[in-house]
Structures are given as structure tokens and as C-alpha cells.
C-alpha atoms as one frame of an Amber mdcrd trajectory, in Angstrom:
protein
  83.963 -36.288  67.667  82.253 -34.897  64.704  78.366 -34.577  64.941  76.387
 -34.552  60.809  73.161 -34.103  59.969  70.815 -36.462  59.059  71.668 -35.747
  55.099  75.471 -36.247  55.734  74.695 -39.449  57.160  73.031 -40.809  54.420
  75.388 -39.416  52.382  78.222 -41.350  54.000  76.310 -44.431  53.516  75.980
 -43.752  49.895  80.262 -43.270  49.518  80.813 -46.299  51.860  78.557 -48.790
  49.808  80.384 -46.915  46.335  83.937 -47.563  47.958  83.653 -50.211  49.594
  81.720 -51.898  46.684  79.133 -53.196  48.845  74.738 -53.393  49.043  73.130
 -51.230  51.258  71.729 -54.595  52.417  75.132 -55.462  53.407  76.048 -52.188
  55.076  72.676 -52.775  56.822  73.530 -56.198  58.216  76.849 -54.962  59.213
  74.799 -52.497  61.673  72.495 -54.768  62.807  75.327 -56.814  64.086  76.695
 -54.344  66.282  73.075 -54.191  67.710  73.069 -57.775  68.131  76.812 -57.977
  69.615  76.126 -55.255  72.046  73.136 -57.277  73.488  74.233 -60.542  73.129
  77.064 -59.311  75.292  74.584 -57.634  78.203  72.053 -60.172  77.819  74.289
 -63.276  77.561  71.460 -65.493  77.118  69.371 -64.801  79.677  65.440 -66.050
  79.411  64.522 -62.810  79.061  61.338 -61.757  76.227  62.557 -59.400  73.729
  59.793 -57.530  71.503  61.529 -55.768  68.705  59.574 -53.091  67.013  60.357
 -52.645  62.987  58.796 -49.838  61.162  58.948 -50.297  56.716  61.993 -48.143
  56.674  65.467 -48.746  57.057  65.442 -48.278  60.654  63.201 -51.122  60.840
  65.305 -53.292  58.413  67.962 -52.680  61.643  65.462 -54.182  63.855  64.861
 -56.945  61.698  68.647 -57.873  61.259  68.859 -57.753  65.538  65.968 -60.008
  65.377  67.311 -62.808  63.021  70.671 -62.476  65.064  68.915 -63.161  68.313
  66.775 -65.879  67.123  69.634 -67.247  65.698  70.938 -67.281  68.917  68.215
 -69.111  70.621  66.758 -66.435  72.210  63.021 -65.787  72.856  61.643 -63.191
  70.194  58.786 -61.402  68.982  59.032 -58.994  65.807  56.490 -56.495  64.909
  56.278 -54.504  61.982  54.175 -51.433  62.484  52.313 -51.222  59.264  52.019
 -47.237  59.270  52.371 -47.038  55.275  52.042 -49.164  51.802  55.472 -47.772
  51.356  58.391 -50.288  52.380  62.229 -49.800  51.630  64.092 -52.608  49.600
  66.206 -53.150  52.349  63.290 -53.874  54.914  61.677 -55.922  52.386  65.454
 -57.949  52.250  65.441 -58.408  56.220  62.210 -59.421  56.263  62.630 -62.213
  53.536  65.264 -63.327  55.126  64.090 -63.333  59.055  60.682 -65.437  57.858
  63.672 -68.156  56.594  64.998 -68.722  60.398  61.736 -68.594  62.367  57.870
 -69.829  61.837  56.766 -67.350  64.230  56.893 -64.431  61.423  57.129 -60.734
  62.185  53.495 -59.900  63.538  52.007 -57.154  61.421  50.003 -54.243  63.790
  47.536 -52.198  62.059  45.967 -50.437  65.091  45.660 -50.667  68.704  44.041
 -53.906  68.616  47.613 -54.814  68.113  49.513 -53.529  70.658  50.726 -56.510
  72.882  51.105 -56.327  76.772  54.977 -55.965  77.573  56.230 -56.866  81.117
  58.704 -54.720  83.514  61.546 -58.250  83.393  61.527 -58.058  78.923  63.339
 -55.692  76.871  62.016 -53.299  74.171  63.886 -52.803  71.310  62.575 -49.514
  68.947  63.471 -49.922  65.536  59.985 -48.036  64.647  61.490 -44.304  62.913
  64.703 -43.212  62.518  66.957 -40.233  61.295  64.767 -40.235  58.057  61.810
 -39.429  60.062  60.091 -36.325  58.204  56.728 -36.144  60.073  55.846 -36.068
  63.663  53.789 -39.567  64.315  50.064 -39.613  64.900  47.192 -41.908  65.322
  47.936 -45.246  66.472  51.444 -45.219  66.199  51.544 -42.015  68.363  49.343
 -44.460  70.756  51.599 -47.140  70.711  54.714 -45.246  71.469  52.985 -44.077
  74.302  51.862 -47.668  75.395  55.869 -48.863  74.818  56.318 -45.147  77.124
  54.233 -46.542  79.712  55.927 -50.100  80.178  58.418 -50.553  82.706  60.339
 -52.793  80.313  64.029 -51.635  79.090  63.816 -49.838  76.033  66.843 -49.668
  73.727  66.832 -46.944  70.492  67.928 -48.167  67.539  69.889 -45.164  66.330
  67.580 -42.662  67.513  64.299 -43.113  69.583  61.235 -43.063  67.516  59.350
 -39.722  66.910  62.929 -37.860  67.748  64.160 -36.274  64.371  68.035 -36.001
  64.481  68.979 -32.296  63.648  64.794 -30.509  63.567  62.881 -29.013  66.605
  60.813 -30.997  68.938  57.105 -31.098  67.172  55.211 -33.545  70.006  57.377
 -34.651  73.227  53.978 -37.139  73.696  55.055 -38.882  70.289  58.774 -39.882
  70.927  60.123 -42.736  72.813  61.686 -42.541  76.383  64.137 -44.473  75.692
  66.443 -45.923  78.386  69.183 -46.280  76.254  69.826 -45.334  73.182  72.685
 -47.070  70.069  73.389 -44.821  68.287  75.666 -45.390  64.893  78.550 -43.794
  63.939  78.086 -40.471  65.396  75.931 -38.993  67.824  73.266 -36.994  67.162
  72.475 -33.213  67.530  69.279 -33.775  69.306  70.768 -35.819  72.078  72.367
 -32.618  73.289  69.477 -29.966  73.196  67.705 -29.260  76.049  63.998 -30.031
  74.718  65.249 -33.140  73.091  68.168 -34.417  75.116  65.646 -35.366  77.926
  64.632 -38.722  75.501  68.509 -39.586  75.282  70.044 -40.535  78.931  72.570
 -42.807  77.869  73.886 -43.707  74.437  76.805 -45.197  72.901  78.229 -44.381
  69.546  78.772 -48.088  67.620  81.308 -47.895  64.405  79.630 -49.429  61.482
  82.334 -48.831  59.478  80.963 -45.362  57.284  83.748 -44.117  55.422  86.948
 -42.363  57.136  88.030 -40.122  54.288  84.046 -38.776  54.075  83.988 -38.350
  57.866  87.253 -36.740  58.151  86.680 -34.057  55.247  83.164 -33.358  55.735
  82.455 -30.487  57.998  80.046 -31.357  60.786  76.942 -29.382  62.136  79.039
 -29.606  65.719  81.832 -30.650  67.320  81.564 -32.881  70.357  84.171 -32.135
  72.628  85.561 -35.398  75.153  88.713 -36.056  76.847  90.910 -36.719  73.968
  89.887 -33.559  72.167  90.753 -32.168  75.772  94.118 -33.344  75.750  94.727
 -31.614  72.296  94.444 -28.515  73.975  96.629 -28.725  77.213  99.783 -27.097
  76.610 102.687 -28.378  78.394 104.376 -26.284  81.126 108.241 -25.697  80.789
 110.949 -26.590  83.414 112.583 -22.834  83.375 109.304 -20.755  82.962 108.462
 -18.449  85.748 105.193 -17.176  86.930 105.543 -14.142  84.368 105.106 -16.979
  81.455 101.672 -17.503  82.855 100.374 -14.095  82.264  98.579 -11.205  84.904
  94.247 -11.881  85.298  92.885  -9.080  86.055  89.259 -10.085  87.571  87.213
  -6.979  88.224  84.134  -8.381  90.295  81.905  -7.756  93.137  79.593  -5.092
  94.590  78.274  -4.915  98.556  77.169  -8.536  99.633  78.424  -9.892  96.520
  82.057 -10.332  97.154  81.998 -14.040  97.067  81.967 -13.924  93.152  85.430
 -11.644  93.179  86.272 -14.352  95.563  85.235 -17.127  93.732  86.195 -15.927
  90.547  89.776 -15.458  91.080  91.004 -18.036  93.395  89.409 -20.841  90.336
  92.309 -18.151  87.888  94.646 -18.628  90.456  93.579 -22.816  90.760  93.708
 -22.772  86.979  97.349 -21.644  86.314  97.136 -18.146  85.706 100.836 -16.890
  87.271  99.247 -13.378  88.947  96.093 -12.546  89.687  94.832  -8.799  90.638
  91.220  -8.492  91.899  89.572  -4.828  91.075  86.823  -4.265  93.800  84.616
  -1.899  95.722  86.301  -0.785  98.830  84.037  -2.943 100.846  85.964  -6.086
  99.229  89.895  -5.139 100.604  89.483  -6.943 103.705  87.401  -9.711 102.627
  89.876 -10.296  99.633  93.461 -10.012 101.716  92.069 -12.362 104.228  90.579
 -14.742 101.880  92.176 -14.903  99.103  96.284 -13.732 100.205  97.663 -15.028
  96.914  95.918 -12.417  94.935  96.500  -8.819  94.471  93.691  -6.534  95.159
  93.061  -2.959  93.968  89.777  -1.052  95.064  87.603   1.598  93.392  87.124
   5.553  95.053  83.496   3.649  95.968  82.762   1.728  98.785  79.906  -0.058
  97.652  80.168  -0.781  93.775  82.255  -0.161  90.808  82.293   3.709  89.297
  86.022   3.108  87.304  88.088   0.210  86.002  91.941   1.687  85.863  93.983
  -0.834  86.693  98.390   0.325  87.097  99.269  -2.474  84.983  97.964  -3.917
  81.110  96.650  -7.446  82.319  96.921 -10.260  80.167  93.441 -11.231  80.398
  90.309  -9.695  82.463  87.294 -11.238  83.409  84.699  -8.782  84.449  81.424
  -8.537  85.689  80.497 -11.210  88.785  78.125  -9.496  90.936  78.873  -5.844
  89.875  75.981  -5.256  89.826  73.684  -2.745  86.723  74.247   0.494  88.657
  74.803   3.858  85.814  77.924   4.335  87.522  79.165   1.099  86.633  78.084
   1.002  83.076  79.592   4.142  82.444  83.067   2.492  83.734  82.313  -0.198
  81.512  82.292   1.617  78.691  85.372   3.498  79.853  87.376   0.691  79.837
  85.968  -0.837  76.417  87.458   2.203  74.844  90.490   1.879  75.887  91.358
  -2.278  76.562  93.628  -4.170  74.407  93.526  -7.859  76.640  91.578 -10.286
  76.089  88.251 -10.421  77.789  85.607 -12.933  79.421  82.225 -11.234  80.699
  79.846 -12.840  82.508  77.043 -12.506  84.912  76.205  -8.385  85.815  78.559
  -7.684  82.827  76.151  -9.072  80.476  73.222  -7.360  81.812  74.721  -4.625
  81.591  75.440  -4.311  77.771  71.574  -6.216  77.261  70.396  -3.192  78.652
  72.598  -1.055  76.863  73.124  -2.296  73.792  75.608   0.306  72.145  78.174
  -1.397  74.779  78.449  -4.402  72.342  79.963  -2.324  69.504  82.490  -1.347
  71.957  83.580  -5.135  72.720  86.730  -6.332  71.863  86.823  -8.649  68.813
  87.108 -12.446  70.184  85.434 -11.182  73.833  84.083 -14.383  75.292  80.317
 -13.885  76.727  79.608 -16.865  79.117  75.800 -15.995  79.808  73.127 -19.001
  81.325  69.719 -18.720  78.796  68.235 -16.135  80.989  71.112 -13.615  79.871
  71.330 -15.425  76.412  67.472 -14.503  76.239  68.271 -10.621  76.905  70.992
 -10.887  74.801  69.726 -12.240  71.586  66.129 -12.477  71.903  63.211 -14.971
  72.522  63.530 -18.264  70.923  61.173 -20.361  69.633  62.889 -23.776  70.107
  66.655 -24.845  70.593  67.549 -25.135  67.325  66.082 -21.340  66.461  68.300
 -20.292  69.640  70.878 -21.978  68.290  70.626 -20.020  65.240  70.518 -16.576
  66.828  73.453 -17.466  69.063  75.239 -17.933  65.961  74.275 -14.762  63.989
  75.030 -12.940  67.579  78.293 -14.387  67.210  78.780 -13.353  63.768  77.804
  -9.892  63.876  79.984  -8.790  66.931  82.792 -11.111  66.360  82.724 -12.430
  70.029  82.606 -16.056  71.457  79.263 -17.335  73.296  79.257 -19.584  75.441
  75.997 -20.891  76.528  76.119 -22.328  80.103  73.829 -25.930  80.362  73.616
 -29.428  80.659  75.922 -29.801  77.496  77.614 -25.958  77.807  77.766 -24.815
  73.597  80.726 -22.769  72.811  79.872 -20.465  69.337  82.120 -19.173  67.139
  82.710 -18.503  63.580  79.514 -20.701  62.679  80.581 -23.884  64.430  79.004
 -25.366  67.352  81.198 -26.905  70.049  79.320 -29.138  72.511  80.742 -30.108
  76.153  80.476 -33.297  77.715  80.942 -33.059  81.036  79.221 -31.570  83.535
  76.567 -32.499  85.996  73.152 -31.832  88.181  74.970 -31.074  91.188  76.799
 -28.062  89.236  73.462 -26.109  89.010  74.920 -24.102  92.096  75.080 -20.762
  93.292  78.784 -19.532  91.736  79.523 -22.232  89.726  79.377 -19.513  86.866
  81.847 -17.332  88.511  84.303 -19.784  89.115  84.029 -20.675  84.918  85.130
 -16.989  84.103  88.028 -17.585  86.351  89.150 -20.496  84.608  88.537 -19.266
  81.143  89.911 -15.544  81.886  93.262 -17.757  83.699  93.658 -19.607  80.261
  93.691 -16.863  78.351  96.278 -15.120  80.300  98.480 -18.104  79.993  97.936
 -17.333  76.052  95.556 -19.497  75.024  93.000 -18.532  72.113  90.560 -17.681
  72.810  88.093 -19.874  71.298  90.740 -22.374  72.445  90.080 -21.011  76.105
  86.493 -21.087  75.923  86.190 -24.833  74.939  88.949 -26.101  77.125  87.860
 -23.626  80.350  83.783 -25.358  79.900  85.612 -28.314  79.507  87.865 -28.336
  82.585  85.251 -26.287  84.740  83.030 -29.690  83.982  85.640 -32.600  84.608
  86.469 -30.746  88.355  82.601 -30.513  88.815  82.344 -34.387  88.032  85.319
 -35.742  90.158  83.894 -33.490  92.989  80.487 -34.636  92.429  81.707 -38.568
  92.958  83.142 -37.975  96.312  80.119 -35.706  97.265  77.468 -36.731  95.545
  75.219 -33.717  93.617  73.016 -32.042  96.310  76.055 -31.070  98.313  78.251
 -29.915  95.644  78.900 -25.974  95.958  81.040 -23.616  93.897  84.440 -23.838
  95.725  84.381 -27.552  95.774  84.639 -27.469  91.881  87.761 -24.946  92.397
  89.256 -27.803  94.847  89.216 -30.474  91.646  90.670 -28.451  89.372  93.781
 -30.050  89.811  92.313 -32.860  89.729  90.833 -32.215  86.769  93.755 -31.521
  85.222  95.685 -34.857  86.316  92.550 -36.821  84.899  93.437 -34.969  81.192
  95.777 -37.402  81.253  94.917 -40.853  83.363  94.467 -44.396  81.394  90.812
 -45.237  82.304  88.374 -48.285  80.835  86.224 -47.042  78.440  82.573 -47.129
  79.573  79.726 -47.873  77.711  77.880 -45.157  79.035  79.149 -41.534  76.892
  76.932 -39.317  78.032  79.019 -37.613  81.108  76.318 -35.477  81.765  73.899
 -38.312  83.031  76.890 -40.089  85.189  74.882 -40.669  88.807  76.530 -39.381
  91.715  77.345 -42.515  94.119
């Protein structure tokens, strides 16, 4: 699913009104509906109160469509319009003719807080105040009432976005946006409802098809690319009847350092879980026993050096290597790093003490291979690239990283982001209970297992964060989150991979992430 920016959007509602030959009005009314279906069917005519906040924009025409639909309906409204301007669109001005024509009790204009009107935990809230055309941070009294609708206990439900949230800008006053409980969001999601300073005001949404244009949203690029199960399933390739485990390529996973072997462990039993058809683990000569006991269907070769890694010369070209879980930053193992930059030809995921290793010696990243996948969490992003001042300036460096050394960067989170080539790639699934000792080295086992089995790399990346997430998720629903470790997201991997492709009912929740643990 394709993710636009604010301007694309309104630009799509421009060429669906032109081809369509319809009014904005009309266009307007056909999203209001959806609003009004999707409560209608929750609600089903319960006696519930439902106060409907419009602001003078379009946003608040929405809100002003939902609330003729519900009244309509015979349910028990109350519009306000929250008179923050002289300046009202023609399409508000429409709804608002047209609502005073069904009801006596007219929208109730609020000027200041005078206005604001006690709310109780049993109604609903619906925010139709700002939406993606919001160009200033609110202030004054409608900062105040925000934070009055904030405080009630009542359900609040976003009209496209929640108030005082812009749609593709940085966070200006987290005290000025709605918490909203859920969110409806039209068309397309939004890039804010996947950032970490902004996501927090999104829990739940669902996407609801107004109807924008297909050709537009097919041809126009997007900022991002959200990335569910059916873009998933794109990716899978199927496995042939006569292949043999030399089809599936040779991981090399060169990991570990004294009292660290559990990421060498970890690491390459999630290649071996994820298909890869050998796997060789390079280690310290502390790890040989630990790794033939543990781990028998893996190879293991051991550096000259007990205790850490001095030289990386494997006896055999792997397909793929993932390097660096708990190597450590020792000089000695630097210096084989940069050894065996000079002279590798596979394809290559780093992660963890790899990546601290080139941030503190940066001439390592000229030595990278071209299409190297870097999987750091923002700590190592931050060493990487630099401070940032807000997501969408990280977001920015991450991508001019990217650009410069001609590597893949994916940025571990809530919603993982997978960089490359400009685009943004945004995972959606994932959960709390992931935030676990490991669960990073067992995602360079699965991407490093994909790419032996000759999968591009970007192609990797994205399905590997993808995967890595799902087996995190079904584990997560038998274990709940506080319980979930590292090697119980290896032991739903094939799991994970049997869900790519199981009929399920579509829920109205999208937001994987935010999926409670029973």
C-alpha cells in the first residue's frame, strides 16, 4: 500500500472530481458516508451521545456530512463548529446549509472556552476539527479544547487524521494533537501514523476507499511504501520439487566474542529456521563447544583466538554473510573487518558490534560492499548518521546515508523502515513483546538466510523485517509480550511462513503493531 503526501492527496481529489465529472461537494459526501457506514455499523443504534467536532475546513465539512447521516438516522447528536477563523471552505459552508435543513438543533458555534461542553466516559467523540491541510500548530482555545476532548474518557474517533497531527511534517506541540482512540483514515494511510514521535496519537486506524482515482494512485510515486501480507506474498519464492540444499545457498554468520555466544547461536539457527540450505558459523575458539552442542546442524569454524575475532578466512566463498553479533569493538577485530571488506564478493548483512565498529571507524564504510544491508536500532543509527532533530530529519539522513554508500538501512522499531534508493519501506508487523534481548540477532539470520537463497537484496531486507515480525506476532499470541524471548520468534518462523499464505477475515484494526497480546 502506497503512502502520499498531503499535496498528492489533494491532488488526487482534484483528478477524481475532473474524471469522474463530479463536485468536490460530492466527493465530500461520498467520504462522509463511509464515516457514517463505519459507525452506523459499530454503533447500530445504540442511545449513545455523539458530539461531533467540525472545524471551517474541509475536514470539518466531513464531520458535518457524518452528522446529517446520523441524525438522519435517528440518532442523538450534537455538532460544533469551532469558529477558529472568518475563513470557511465552500464545501463546509455546503454541509452546513444542508445539515441546518434536517435538524433545529443547529451546529453550536464555540468561540472560546466558555464553549467547551462537558462530554461523558459512555458518548463518543468524533474530531473533524483539522486535517491533512493543517499548516499551523493550534493555540489558544482550540489548543485548550483539544486538551479538554484529551482529558475525556469518551471514545474519540479521527476523522482522517487527529487534529493538531500534520500528515507528512514534524511534531511541533504533542500537548496540541488529539489522542485519538481510533483513527479513519481515507484512502491511504498516513506517514505520521508510523513515526515514532507521532505514531503514539494513531493506535488503531483503518484505511476507508473513497473512491480517489486508480490510474493517479497507481502512477504516482508515493513518499513510502507500506508493506502487509499481500505485498509479503509477492516476495516468497516458491521452492522446487528436485532442488537440493545447494539451491539454497552457504550463510556464513561470523558472530560472537567470550560471553556473547548466544548471538552466533541465535543468529544462525533463525538462517538455518529461515531456509538457508548450509550454514557455517565463524567464532572465537571459546564458541566450538557451545556451537556443536547447540546448534549440530551448523558448521562451525573458529579463529587462532580464544576469546574474540582477530581474522575472517573462511575455506569456502559463502553465499551470503552476516557479521557482527556480539563481536565485540576490539582493534583486532576491526582490523579483520577490514581484511575481509577488501577482499568479499557475497552479499552482506551487518548488524550489532559490526556497526559500531565502522561508526567508530568510519573509513570502513568506503570499504562496504555496494547493496550491504546495515540493520542498526537508533542508538547505532545515531552513531552512524548523526543526531536528529525529529523523525522526519532522521529520516532524511538515513536516506542521504543510503545514497552516498550505496547500502540498504534498515532501521529496527515499532514500524522497522527499510531505505534504499530514496524510497521508504515501512513494516507492519511487529510487536512490544519483541523489544527483547536477541531479537536483533535472530533478524540478521533471517535476512543474511534470504539472501543466500538469492534473494535481492533490498528484496531480503523488506521480506526478512517482514517475516522476523509475523513469527514475533504468532509467538506473541500464544505467549503473550512480557514472556516473549529471542528463540521463541525463531520457533514461528515456520509459522510465519505458513501464515504468508492462510485465508484470514479481514480486521478492522490495520495497525499490527498495536495487536494486544491475549
Amino acid at each position: 500500500m502506497k503512502i502520499f503526501s498531503s499535496a498528492q492527496l489533494y491532488e488526487a481529489d482534484t483528478v477524481t472530481t475532473q474524471k469522474q465529472n463530479i463536485s468536490s461537494a460530492d466527493l465530500m459526501e461520498r467520504a462522509g458516508s463511509q464515516i457514517f457506514n463505519w459507525l452506523h455499523l459499530h454503533i447500530q443504534g445504540a442511545p449513545v451521545s455523539v458530539h461531533i467536532f467540525c472545524g471551517i475546513g474541509n475536514n470539518g465539512g466531513d464531520g458535518l456530512v457524518v452528522g446529517r447521516l446520523l441524525i438522519e438516522h435517528g440518532y442523538n447528536v450534537i455538532v460544533y463548529v469551532v469558529n477558529c477563523s472568518d475563513k470557511r471552505s465552500k464545501d463546509f459552508l455546503t454541509n452546513y446549509d444542508r445539515i441546518k435543513n434536517v435538524t433545529k438543533d443547529w451546529p453550536r458555534l464555540m468561540k472560546s472556552e466558555a464553549d467547551f461542553p462537558d462530554i461523558n466516559p459512555e458518548d463518543i467523540v468524533i474530531d473533524a476539527i483539522f486535517g491533512i491541510g493543517l499548516n499551523r500548530c493550534p493555540d489558544g482555545w482550540v489548543k485548550k479544547l483539544i486538551q479538554h476532548l484529551n482529558s475525556s474518557k469518551a471514545f474519540k474517533l479521527a476523522i482522517d487524521i487527529p487534529s493538531g497531527l500534520f500528515a507528512n511534517k514534524p511534531l511541533e506541540d504533542a500537548e496540541a494533537v488529539l489522542m485519538a482512540n481510533h483513527t479513519l483514515t481515507f484512502q491511504a494511510p498516513k506517514l505520521a501514523f508510523f513515526l515514532p514521535e507521532t505514531g503514539r496519537f494513531v493506535p488503531y486506524y483503518e484505511v476507508l476507499d473513497i473512491g480517489l482515482d486508480q490510474e493517479f494512485l497507481q502512477t504516482e510515486a508515493p513518499m513510502a511504501q507500506l508493506i502487509r501480507k499481500w505485498e509479503a506474498q509477492q516476495f516468497y519464492k516458491q521452492r522446487n520439487k528436485y532442488d537440493h540444499k545447494g539451491n539454497y545457498g552457504h550463510s556464513l554468520i561470523v558472530a560472537g566474542s567470550y560471553g556473547k555466544m548466544g548471538a552466533a547461536v541465535l543468529s544462525a539457527k533463525a538462517a538455518l529456521r529461515t531456509g538457508a540450505g548450509l550454514v557455517t558459523v565463524f567464532v572465537p575458539k571459546c564458541g566450538y563447544t557451545i556451537l556443536q552442542t547447540t546448534l549440530p546442524e551448523a558448521m562451525t569454524i573458529t579463529d587462532t583466538e580464544n576469546d574474540f575475532i582477530t581474522s575472517i578466512k573462511p575455506d569456502f566463498e559463502p553465499s551470503a554473510i552476516g557479521l557482527g553479533m556480539g563481536i565485540g569493538t576490539k582493534a583486532e577485530t576491526i582490523s579483520a573487518l577490514k581484511e575481509l571488506f577488501l577482499d568479499i564478493r557475497s552479499p552482506l548483512v551487518l548488524d550489532a558490534d559490526g556497526l559500531n565498529c565502522i561508526s567508530e571507524n568510519k573509513e570502513l564504510l568506503k570499504l562496504l560492499p555496494e547493496l550491504s544491508i546495515l540493520t542498526p536500532h537508533p542508538g547505532e543509527l545515531e552513531r552512524l548518521i548523526g543526531a536528529w532533530k525529529n523523525d522526519y530529519d532522521k529520516l532524511e539522513k538515513a536516506k542521504k546515508f543510503s545514497e552516498k554508500h550505496n547500502i540498504i538501512l534498515v532501521i529496527k522499531g515499532a514500524h522497522t523502515l527499510t531505505i534504499f534508493d530514496n524510497k521508504v519501506y515501512i513494516n507492519t508487523t511487529g510487536n512490544p513483546g519483541m523489544a527483547t534481548a536477541g531479537s536483533g540477532d535472530v533478524l540478521s539470520g533471517v535476512i543474511t538466510a534470504l539472501l543466500s537463497q538469492g534473494y535481492d537484496p533490498l528484496l531480503a531486507a523488506v521480506f526478512g523485517v517482514y517475516l522476523h515480525g509475523s513469527s514475533g506476532n504468532i509467538a506473541s499470541q500464544i505467549m503473550g509480550f512480557e514472556t516473549l524471548i529471542a528463540g521463541d520468534i525463531i520457533d514461528n518462523l515456520g509459522n510465519a511462513y505458513l501464515a504468508l499464505f492462510e485465508r484470514e477475515t479481514p480486521e478492522p484494526q490495520e495497525n499490527e503493531g498495536n495487536k494486544k497480546a491475549p
